[in-house]
N, C-alpha and C positions, 0 to 999 in steps of 0.2 A: 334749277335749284342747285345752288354751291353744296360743297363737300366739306365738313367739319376736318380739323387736320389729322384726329383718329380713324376715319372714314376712307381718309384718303391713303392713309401707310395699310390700315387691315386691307382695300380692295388693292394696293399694289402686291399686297400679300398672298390673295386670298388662291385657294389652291384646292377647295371642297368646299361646295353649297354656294347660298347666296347672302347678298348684304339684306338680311331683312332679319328686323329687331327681334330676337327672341328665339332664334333660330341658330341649331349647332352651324359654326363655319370651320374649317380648319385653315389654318396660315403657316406659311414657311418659314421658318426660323432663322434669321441669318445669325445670330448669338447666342451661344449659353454661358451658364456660371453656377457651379456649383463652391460650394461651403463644407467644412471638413465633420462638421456635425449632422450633414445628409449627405455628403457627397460620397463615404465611402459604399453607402447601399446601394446610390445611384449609379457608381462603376461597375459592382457584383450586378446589377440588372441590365447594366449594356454589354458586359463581358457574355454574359447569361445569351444576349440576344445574336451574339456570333457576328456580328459587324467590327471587322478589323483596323477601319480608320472610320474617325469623325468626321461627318460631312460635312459641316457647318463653317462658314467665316471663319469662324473662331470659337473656339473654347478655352475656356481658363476656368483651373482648378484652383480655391482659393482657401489658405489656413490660418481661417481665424476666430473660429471660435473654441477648439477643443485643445487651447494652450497651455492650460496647467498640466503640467507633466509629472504628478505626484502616482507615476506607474506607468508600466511599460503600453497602456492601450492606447494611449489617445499617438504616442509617437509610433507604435506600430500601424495606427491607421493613417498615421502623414505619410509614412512609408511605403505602405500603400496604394495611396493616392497618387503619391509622385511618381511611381514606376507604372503604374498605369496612364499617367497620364503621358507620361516619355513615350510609352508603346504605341498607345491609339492617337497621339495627335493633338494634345492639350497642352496648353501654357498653363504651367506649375509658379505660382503664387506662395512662395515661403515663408514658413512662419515668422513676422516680425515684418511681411513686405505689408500687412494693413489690412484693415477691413474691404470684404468683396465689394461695396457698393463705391465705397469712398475711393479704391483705387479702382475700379473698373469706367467710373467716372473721368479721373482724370487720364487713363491711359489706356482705352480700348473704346469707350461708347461714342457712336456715331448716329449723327441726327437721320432721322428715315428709315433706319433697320428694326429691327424686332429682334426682343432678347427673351427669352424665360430664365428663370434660375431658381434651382430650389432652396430659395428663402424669400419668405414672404417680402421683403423689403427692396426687391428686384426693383420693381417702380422708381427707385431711385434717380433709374438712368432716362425718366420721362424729364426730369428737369433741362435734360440736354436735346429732347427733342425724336426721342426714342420709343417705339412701343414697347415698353419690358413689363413683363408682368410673370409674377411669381407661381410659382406649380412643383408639383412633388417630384420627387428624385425619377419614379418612374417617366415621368413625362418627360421631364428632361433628358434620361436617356435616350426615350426614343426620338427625340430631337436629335441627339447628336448623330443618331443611326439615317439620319435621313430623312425623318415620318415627322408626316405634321402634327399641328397643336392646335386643338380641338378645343373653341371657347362659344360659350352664348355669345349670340352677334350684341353686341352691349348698345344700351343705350349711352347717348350723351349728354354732359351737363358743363354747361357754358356756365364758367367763371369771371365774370369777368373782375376785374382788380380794376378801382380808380383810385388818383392822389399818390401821395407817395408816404410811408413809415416815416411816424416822428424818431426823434432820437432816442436811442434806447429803446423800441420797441423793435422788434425783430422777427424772422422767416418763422419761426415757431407758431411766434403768436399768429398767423394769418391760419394756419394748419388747425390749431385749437380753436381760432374762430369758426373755420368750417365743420369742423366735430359739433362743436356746439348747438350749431346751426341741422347736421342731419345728422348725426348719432351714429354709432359704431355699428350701425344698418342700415345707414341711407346711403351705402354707395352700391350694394349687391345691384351684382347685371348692370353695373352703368362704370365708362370712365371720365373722371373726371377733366374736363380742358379747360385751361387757363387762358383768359385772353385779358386785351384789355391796354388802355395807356398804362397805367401800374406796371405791367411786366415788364416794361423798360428800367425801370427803376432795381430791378432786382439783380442780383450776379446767378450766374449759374449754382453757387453753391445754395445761396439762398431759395433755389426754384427749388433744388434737390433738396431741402430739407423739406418743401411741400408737400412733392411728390411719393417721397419715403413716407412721410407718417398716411400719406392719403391711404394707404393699406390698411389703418386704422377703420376707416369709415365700410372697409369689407368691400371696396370698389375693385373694377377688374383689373385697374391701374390708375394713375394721372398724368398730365403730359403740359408742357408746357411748347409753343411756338419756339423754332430754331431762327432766331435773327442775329444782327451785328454782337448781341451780347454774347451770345453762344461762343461765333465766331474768336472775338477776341479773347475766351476762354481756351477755346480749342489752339490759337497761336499762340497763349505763351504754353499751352502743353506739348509745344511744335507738333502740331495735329491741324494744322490749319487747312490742310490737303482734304481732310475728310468733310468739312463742312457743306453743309447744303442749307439756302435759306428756304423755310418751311413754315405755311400757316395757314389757318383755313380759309375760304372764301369768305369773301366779304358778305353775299346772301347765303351766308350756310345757315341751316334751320338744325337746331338742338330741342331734345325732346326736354329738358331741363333748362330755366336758368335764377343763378345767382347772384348777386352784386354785393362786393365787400368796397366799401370805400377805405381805403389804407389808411390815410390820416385819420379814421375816428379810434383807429386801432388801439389797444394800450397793454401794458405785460398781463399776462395770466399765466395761469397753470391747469392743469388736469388733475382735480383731487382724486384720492384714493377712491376705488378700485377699478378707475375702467378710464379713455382717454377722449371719455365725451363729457365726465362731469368737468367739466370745466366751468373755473371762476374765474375774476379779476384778480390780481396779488394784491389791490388795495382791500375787496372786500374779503379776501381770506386773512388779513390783518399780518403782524408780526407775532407772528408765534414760533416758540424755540424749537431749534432746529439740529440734529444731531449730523447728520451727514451730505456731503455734496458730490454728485459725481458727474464729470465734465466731459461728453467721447458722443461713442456708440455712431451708428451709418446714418445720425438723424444731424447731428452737429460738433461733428468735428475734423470738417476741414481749415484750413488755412485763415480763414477771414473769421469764423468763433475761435482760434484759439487767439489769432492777435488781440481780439477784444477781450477775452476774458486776463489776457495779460496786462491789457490796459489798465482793470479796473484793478487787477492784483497789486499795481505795480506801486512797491513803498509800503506796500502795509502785510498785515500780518493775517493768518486766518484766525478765528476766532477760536479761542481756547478751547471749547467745549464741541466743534465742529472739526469732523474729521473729512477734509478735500482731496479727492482723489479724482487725474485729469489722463485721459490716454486720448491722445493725438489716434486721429484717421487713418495714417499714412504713414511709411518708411520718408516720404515726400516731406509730408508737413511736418514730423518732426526733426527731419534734417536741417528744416528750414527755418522751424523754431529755433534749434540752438544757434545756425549761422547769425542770425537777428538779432539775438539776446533774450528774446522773449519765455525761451526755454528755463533762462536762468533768473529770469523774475517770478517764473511761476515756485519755483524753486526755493527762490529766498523767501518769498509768502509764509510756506509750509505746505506747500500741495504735494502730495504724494504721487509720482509720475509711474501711470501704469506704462505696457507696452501698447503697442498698436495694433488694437485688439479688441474682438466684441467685450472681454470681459464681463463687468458688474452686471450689464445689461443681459445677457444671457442666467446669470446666476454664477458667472463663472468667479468667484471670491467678491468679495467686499460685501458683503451680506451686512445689513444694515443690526443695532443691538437689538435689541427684542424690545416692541415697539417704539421703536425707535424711525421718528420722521426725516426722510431722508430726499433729497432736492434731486433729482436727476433729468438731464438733457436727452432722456430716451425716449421712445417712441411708445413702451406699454409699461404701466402700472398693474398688471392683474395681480391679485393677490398671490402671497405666496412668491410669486417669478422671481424677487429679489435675496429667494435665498433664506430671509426669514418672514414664517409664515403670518406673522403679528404686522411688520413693518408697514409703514404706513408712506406710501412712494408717490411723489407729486413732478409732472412732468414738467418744467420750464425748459425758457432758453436759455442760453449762456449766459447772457446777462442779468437774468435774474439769479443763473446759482450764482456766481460770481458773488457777486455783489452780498447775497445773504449768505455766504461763506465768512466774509470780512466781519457782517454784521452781527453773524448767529441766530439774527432769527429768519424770516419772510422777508423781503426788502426788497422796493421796485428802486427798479436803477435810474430811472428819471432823477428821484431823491441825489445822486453825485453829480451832477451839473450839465454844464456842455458837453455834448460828445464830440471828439473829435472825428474826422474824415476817415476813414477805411477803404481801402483799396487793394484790390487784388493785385500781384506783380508781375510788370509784362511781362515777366520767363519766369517761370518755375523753375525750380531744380530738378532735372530729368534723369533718373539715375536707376534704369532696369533691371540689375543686376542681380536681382529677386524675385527676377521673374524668367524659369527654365524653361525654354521655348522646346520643344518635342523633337524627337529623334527623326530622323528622315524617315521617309516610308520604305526604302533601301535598308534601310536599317532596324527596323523595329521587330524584326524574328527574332533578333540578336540580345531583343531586354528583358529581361528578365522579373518577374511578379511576383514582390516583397507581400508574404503573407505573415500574419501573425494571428497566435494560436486565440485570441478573443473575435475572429472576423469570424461568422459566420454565416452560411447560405441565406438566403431568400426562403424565406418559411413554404412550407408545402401547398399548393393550391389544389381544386378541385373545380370540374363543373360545376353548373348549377346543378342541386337536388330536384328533384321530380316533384319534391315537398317540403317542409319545413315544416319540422316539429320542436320547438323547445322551450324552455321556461325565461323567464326575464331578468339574466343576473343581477342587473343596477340601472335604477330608475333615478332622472336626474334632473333638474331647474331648467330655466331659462339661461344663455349664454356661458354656457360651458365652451372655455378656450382649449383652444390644445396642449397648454399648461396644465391644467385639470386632466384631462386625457393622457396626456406623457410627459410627465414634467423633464426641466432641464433641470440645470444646475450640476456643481461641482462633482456631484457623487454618482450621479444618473447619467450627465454626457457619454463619459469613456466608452458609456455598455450601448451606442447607436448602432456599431456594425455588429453585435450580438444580440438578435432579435430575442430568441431565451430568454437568456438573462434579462434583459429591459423589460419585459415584459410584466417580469415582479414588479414592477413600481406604478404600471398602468392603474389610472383614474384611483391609487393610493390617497392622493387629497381630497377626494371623495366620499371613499370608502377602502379602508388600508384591508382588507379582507377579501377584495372583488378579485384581485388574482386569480387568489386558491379557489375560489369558489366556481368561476368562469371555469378555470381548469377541471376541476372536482365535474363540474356540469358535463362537459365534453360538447357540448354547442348550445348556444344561448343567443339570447337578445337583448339590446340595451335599447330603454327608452329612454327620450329627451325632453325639453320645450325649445324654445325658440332659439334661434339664429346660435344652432347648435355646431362645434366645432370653427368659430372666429377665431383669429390671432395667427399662428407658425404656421408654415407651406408645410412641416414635417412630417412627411407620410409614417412616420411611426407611430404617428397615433391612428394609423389605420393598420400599422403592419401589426404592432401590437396586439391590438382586440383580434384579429388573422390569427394568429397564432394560437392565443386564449382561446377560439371556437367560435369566435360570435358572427353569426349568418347574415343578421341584418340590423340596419338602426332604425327602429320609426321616433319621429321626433315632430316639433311643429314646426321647424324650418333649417334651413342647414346652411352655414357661411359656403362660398363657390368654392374655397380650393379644398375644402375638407371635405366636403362631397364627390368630388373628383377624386381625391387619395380612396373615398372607399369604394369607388367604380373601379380602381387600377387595383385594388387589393380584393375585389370579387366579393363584396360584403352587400347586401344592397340595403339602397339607399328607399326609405319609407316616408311619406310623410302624412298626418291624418288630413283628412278632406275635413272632418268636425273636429279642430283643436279643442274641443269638451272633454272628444273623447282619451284626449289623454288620463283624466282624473279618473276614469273609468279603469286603468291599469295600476296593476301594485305589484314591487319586486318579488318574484315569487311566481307572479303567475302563468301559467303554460298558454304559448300560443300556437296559433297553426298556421300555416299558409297551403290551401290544399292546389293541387295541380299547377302550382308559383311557375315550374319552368315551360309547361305548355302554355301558359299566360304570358309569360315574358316573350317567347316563341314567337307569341302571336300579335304581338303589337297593346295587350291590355295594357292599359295604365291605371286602371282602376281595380285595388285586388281586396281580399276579403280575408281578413284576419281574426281568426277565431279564439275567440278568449276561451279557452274550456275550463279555467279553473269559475270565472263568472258566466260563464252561460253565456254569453252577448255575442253581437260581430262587429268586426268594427271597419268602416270603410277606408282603405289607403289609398293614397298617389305611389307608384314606381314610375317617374315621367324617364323613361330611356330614347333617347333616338336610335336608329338604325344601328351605327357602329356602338354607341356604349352602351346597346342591350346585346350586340355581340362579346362586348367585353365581358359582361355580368355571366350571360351564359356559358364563357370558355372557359371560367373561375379567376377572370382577371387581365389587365394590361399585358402584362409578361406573357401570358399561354397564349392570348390574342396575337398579338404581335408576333411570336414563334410564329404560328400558325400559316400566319400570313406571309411571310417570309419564304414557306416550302415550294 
């Protein structure tokens, strides 16, 4: 029996346990990547762990999402970042050198190796033939210290792509087909593989824009086969050297499969508020449209901005439509101005952000207050965009394009022929933005730029003998880690100050659960289903850590936020009767009697005593070996110390 081409990189990986479904494996890291909005907690926990160079391939620190510089924090946490990364051994990523996925894309990712990075949208680097897959700042430290990475051996699901995109339909839409099809929870425990004649037809960029949103569907990654396409991507990034061709066996057996025929394909969108309701743009009609934004690590390399130039080019944006377009890359927009296409988008009226996560984080262009707004990103959740009303619909380039000109909804089939698109044998390769690490001869000598808003790693503890306490905030179905720790403009800066952020915790929920969490001195939060989806951002588990709270029971948990509360020693509950959720009300006191002799002992089945209701109610705590060691040491950090002496 053949090997799937995920099957085959995890078992060249594989470095703890076995390939068998369902089962914790660990794998060896050859890549990280961290982001300036987690990365600086994720250096405090590798400084924290006393390993003085990075093992790994490579690492690169990347600064793109905490760019508004309206106060001394967010550049004293670049500051930061960069002199740690000089010390220990990282490629420093400057602000204005481009989003982590889009440049790590074109000028680090290698087909066959294994990445993690703490930002959910890591998977990016599957469209080149990569396992990367996204995980909290903690884990990636301990990646870079050497220690593996610890994931459910995933199932697979065989994509296959036949035919080829009509005109004007695009990588987007194939990614919103697949949402549509399994929903913002049909990907947990499984990665997604692409196969198929179709994947010939596509560019590298367009795989990666699959792959990126495949994060959406809560999968463990996605991946696409490394062939001739790759190849001619990697040589004009003169990277031809690193290629390898890769794909699964011809009898390989997937526990999943799919068929999208590409030709029936046609433009959609993701309506408000989640990235599975997806429609058609014809049956969402032309409805008035207030804003467009063109970027983000889902489309905006080189081959979306040339077409959304296309469609610009000669007309004007629509009066009532405010377009705003930030290039992937220090790359692609060097390359846009060389071309001229920079100075079409220009004359249009599009407002040229920098090269930057921006809008899509929250980081400015906040849409008016309800105000409908087109964007090229990867999540709609409510709220994310800055304002809490706005009503956020995901297309592709060509579709904002095109309703940018027109003001309202517009499929872009409506402007005619498209012309041919083609990537450029040579890119323009220009590093110089990217600070490659001090020698290891050298690094006693650099010195660690602190500023007075970093602060420590919040306090940990063993496990309790027991657990007693009341249930500060009781919550719905698919609460994102936007809900839990939002971003945006005013909230970013305060990532490396657990404290402080911590005011703003599950605030879109309930703007009073802070003080009251705190007030409590340890507490519990319950949930419903596919609890904690969307951001890799372990602050929403450092968060609730700090505030007191010992454990979550819920009906189910997205994989990387369940992971962030095994690394922050919170544990992880889920009911065996999801009835018995309706059985619990904020407010009421629970118990867990003898939780640590239980965990000790390999129970997974524990008994939670409602004492305000008289009842019990039966949990799952499912720990394997090492991550009931972590719960029991009060966390990844104390774990890892430990192990280390």
């Amino acid at each position: 029996m053949g090997l799937t081409l995920t099957e085959k990189i995890l078992k060249a990986h594989l470095v703890d346990g076995e390939m068998v479904k369902g089962q914790e494996i660990g794998i060896r890291i050859d890549q990280t990547l961290t982001q300036d909005a987690t990365g600086t907690m994720a250096y405090l926990e590798f400084e924290a762990m006393g390993v003085p160079r990075v093992r790994t391939e490579r690492s690169v620190a990347y600064i793109d999402h905490n760019t508004l510089q309206n106060g001394f924090e967010n550049a004293d946490d670049h500051r930061f970042i960069g002199s740690v990364a000089k010390k220990h051994g990282i490629y420093f990523s400057r602000p204005g050198n481009g989003i982590c996925h889009q440049v790590h894309l074109e000028r680090f990712g290698i087909p066959g190796k294994t990445l993690i990075g703490s930002d959910s949208h890591t998977p990016t680097g599957g469209g080149i033939g990569m396992i990367a897959i996204g995980a909290g700042g903690l884990d990636v430290a301990v990646a870079m210290g050497g220690g593996a990475y610890y994931i459910t051996c995933p199932k697979v699901v065989k994509v296959e792509l036949k035919g080829k995109l009509s005109p004007w339909v695009a990588a987007k839409d194939v990614i919103l087909e697949v949402l549509k099809r399994m929903s913002v929870k049909g990907g947990v425990g499984k990665v997604i593989e692409y196969c198929g004649e179709g994947v010939k037809t596509l560019s590298v960029p367009e795989r990666a824009t699959i792959t990126n949103m495949g994060a959406e569907l809560g999968a463990t990654t996605s991946i696409f086969p490394s062939d001739e396409i790759t190849k001619e991507f990697l040589k004009a990034q003169k990277r031809e050297e690193v290629w390898t061709e890769l794909s699964a066996d011809p009898d390989a057996v997937y526990d999943e499969e799919l068929t999208i025929d590409l030709s029936t394909l046609e433009p959609m969108a993701a309506c408000p508020h989640s990235p599975d309701n997806v429609k058609s743009v014809k049956e969402i009609g032309r409805i008035k449209i207030d804003q467009v934004c063109i970027g983000s690590c889902t489309n905006s390399s080189l081959m979306d901005m040339l077409k959304v130039a296309h469609i610009l080019k000669g007309r004007t944006v629509h009066p009532d439509v405010s377009l705003a377009i930030a290039p992937g890359s220090k790359q692609v927009l060097n390359m846009l101005a060389e071309n001229g296409a920079l100075s079409i988008m220009i004359d249009a009226g599009a407002r040229i952000l920098e090269s930057a996560c921006g809008p899509c984080i929250g980081m400015g262009q906040s849409p008016n207050s309800k105000g409908i707004s087109l964007r090229t990103f990867n999540r709609n959740f409510e709220g994310r965009s800055g304002t809490k009303d706005g009503q956020i619909y995901l297309v592709s380039p060509e579709v904002a394009a095109a309703s940018a000109i027109a003001g309202v909804f517009s499929d872009p089939r409506d402007l005619g022929d498209m012309p041919e698109f083609k990537l450029p044998e040579v890119f323009k390769i220009n590093d110089n933005m990217i600070v490659p690490p001090a020698a290891e001869a050298d690094m006693d000598s650099v010195e660690i730029l602190r500023g007075p808003n970093i602060k420590p790693f919040p306090e940990t503890s063993p496990l309790d003998d027991s657990i007693d306490a009341g249930v500060s905030l009781k919550v719905g179905d698919n609460i994102t880690t936007d809900h839990i720790m939002p971003a945006g403009a005013k909230i970013l800066p305060l990532r490396s100050n657990i404290p402080a952020i911590s005011q703003h915790c599950f605030t879109i929920c309930d703007e009073h659960f802070p003080a009251r969490a705190k007030e409590m001195g340890k507490s519990i939060i319950v949930g419903g289903s596919n609890y904690g989806q969307g951001s890799s951002r372990e602050h929403a588990a450092l968060a609730p850590l700090y505030l007191g709270i010992k454990a979550v029971l819920v009906k189910s948990f997205a994989r990387i936020h369940r992971a962030n509360l095994i690394n922050a020693g919170i544990l992880p509950l889920t009911f065996v009767n999801e009835a018995d959720y309706d059985t619990i009300d904020q407010g009421d006191e629970l118990v867990l009697e003898n939780v640590r002799n239980d965990i000790e002992n390999g129970v997974s089945e524990l008994t939670v005593k409602n004492k305000t209701k008289g009842n019990d109610i039966k949990v799952l705590c499912e720990l394997s070996g090492r991550t009931r060691d972590i719960i029991l040491a009060g966390g990844l950090l104390d774990y890892t110390r430990e192990s280390m002496k």
